[in-house]
C-alpha positions as a Markdown table, in Angstrom:
| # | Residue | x | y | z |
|---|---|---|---|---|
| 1 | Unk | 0.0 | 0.0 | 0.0 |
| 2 | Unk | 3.1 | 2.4 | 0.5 |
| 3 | Unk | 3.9 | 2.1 | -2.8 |
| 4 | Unk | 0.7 | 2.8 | -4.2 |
| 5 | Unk | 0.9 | 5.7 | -1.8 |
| 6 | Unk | 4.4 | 7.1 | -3.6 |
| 7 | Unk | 3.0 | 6.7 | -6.8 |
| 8 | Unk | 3.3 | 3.1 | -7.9 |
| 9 | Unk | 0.3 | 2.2 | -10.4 |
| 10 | Unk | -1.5 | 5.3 | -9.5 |
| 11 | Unk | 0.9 | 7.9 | -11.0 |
| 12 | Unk | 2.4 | 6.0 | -13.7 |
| 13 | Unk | -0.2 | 7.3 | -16.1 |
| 14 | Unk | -0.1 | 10.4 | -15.4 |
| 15 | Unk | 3.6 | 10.2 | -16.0 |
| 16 | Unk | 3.4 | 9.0 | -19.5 |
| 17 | Unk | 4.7 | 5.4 | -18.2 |
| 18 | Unk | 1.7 | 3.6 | -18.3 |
| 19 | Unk | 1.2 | 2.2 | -22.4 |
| 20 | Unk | -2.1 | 0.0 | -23.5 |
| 21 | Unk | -4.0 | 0.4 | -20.1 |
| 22 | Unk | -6.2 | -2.9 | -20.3 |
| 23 | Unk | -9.5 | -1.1 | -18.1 |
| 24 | Unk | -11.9 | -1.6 | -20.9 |
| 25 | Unk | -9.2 | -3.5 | -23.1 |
| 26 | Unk | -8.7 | -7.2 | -21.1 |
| 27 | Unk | -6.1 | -8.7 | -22.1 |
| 28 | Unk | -4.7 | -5.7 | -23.9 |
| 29 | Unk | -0.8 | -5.9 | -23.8 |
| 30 | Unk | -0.3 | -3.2 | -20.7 |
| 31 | Unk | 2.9 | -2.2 | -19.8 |
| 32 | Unk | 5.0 | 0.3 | -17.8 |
| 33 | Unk | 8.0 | 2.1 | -20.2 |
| 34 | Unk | 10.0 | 3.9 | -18.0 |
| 35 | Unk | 13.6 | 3.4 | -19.3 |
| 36 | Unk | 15.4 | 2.5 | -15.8 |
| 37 | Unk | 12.5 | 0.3 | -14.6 |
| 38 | Unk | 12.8 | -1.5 | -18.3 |
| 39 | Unk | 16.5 | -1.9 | -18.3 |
| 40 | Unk | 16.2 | -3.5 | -14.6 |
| 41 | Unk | 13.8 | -5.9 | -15.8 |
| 42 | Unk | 16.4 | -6.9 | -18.8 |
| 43 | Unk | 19.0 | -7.5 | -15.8 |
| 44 | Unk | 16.4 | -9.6 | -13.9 |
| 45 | Unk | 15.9 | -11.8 | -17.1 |
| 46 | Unk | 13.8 | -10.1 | -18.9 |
| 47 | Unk | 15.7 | -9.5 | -21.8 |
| 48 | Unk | 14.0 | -13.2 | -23.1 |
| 49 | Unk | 10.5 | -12.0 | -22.4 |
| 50 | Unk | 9.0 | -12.7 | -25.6 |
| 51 | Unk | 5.2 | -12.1 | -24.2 |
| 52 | Unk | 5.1 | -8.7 | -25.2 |
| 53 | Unk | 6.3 | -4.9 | -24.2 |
| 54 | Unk | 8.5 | -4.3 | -21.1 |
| 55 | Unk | 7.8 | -4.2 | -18.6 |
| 56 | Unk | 4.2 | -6.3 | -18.2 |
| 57 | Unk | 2.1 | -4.6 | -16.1 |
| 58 | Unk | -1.3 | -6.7 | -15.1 |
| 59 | Unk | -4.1 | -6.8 | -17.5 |
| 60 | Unk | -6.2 | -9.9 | -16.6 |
| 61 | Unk | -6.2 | -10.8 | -12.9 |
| 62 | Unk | -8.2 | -9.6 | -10.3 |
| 63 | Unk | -10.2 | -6.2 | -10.8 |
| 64 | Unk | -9.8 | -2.7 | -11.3 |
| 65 | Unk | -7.7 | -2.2 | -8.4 |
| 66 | Unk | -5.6 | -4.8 | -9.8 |
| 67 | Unk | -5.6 | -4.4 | -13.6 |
| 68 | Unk | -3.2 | -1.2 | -14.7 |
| 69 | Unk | -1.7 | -1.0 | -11.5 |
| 70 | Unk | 0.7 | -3.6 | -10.2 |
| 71 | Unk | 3.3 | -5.9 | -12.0 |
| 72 | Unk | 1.6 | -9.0 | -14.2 |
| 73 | Unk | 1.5 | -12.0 | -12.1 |
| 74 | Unk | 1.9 | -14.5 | -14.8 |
| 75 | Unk | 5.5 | -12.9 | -15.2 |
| 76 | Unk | 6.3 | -11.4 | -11.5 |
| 77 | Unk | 4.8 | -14.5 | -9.8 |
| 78 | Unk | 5.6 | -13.8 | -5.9 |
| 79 | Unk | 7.2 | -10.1 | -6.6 |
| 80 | Unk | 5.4 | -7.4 | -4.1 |
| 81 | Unk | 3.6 | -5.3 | -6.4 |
| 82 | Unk | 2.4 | -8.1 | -8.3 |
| 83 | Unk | -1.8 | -8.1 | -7.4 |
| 84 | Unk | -1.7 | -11.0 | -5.0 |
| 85 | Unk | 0.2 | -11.7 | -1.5 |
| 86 | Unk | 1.6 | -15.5 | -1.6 |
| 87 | Unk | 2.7 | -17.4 | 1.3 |
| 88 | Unk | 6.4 | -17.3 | 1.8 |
| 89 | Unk | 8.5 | -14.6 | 0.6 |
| 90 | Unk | 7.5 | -11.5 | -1.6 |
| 91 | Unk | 10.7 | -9.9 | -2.3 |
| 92 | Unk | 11.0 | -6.2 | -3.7 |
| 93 | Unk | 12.9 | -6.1 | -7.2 |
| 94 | Unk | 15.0 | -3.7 | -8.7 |
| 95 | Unk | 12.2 | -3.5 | -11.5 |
| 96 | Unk | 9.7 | -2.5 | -8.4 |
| 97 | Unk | 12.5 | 0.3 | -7.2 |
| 98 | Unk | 13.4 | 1.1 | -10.6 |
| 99 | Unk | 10.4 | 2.4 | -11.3 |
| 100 | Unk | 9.8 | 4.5 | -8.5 |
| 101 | Unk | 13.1 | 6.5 | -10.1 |
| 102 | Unk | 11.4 | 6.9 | -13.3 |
| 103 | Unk | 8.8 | 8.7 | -11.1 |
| 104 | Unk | 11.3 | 11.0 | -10.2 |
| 105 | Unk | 12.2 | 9.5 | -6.5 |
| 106 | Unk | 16.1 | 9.1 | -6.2 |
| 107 | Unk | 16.5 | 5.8 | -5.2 |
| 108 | Unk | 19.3 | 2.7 | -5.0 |
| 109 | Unk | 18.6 | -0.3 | -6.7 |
| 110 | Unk | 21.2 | -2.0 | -4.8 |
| 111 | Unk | 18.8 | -1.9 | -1.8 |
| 112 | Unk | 16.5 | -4.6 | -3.5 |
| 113 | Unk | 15.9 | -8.0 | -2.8 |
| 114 | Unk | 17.8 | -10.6 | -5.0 |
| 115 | Unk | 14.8 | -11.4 | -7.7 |
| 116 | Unk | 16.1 | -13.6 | -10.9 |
| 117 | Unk | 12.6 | -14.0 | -13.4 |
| 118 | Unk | 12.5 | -17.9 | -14.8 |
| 119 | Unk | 10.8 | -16.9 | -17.9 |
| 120 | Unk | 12.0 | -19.9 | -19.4 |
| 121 | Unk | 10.7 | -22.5 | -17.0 |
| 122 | Unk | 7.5 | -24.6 | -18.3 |
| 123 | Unk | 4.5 | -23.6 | -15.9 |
| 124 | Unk | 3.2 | -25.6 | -12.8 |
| 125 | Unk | 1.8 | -28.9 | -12.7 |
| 126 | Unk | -2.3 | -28.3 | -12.7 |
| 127 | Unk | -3.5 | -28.2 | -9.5 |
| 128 | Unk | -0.2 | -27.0 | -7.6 |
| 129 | Unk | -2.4 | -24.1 | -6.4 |
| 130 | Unk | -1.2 | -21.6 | -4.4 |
| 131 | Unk | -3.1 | -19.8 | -1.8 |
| 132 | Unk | -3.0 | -16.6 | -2.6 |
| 133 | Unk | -4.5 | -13.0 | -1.1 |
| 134 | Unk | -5.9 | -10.4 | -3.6 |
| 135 | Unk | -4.7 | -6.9 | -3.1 |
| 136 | Unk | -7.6 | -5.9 | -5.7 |
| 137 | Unk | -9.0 | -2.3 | -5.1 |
| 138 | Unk | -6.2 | -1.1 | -3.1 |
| 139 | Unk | -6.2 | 1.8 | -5.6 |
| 140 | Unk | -8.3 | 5.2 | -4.8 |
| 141 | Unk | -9.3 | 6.5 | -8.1 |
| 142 | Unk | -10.7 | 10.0 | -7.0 |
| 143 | Unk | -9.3 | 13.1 | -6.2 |
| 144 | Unk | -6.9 | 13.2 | -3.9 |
| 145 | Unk | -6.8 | 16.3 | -1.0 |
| 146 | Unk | -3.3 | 17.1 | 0.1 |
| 147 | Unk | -3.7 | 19.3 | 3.5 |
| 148 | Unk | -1.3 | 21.5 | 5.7 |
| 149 | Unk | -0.5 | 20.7 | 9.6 |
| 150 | Unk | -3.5 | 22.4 | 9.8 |
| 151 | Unk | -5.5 | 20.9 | 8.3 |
| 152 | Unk | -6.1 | 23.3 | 5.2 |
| 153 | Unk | -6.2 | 22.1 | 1.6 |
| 154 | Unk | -3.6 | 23.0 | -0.2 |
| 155 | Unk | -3.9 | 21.0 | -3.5 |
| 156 | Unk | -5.9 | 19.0 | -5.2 |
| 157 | Unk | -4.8 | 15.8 | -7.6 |
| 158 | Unk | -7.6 | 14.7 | -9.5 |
């Protein structure tokens, strides 16, 4: 939630970083372009990811709180910002704090947890399911009132 809070999914298309938003395109082939979030995701492995633009941002699962707005499970599997929570370790990538520098936040990549994608591995037996929690409409999408220590508005993001 502190990410969406610094701008992860809910400024990135306001920033120009957010291509082929898939709210009323499923399935369209959304993706986030910001150059050092795309060159982290080569380092990662992502420079074989043949399933479309870099770097996939989620355009089926879970609802509109999900779709646009975090990384695209199928490709992120247990990474943070990916829509769901799954048992065991969700680990922060230098894709997730890449991107958060192309929002203009200075940040160091090396502070990241080790992530390595396995975009080559053949997909899960059927039935290995994995419990998983939904993080879906964790996104406000209305304006948004920023106040003083007093309590005065002084801006307004719609």
């Amino acid at each position: 939630e502190l990410g969406h809070a610094l701008g992860f999914g809910t400024l990135w298309a306001s920033k120009g970083f957010l291509e082929n938003p898939s709210l009323g395109n499923p399935g369209a082939d959304t993706h986030f372009d910001g150059p050092s979030a795309v060159t982290a995701f080569d380092a990662i492995g992502g420079d074989v990811y043949t399933g479309g633009q870099k770097v996939p941002v989620e355009n089926e699962e879970g609802s509109v709180g999900s779709r646009d707005s975090h990384w695209r499970l199928a490709v992120f599997s247990n990474e943070l910002m990916t829509p769901f929570l799954t048992p065991g370790a969700n680990p922060l990538s230098r894709v997730t704090v890449a991107s958060l520098g192309d929002l203009g936040y200075v940040v160091d990549e090396g502070g990241a947890d080790a992530v390595q994608l396995n975009l080559l591995a053949a997909p899960s037996a059927v039935g290995e399911e994995v419990e998983m929690i939904p993080l879906g409409d964790d996104i406000w999408r209305g304006t948004i009132y920023f106040l003083d220590e007093e309590g005065r508005v002084r801006g307004v993001f719609q």
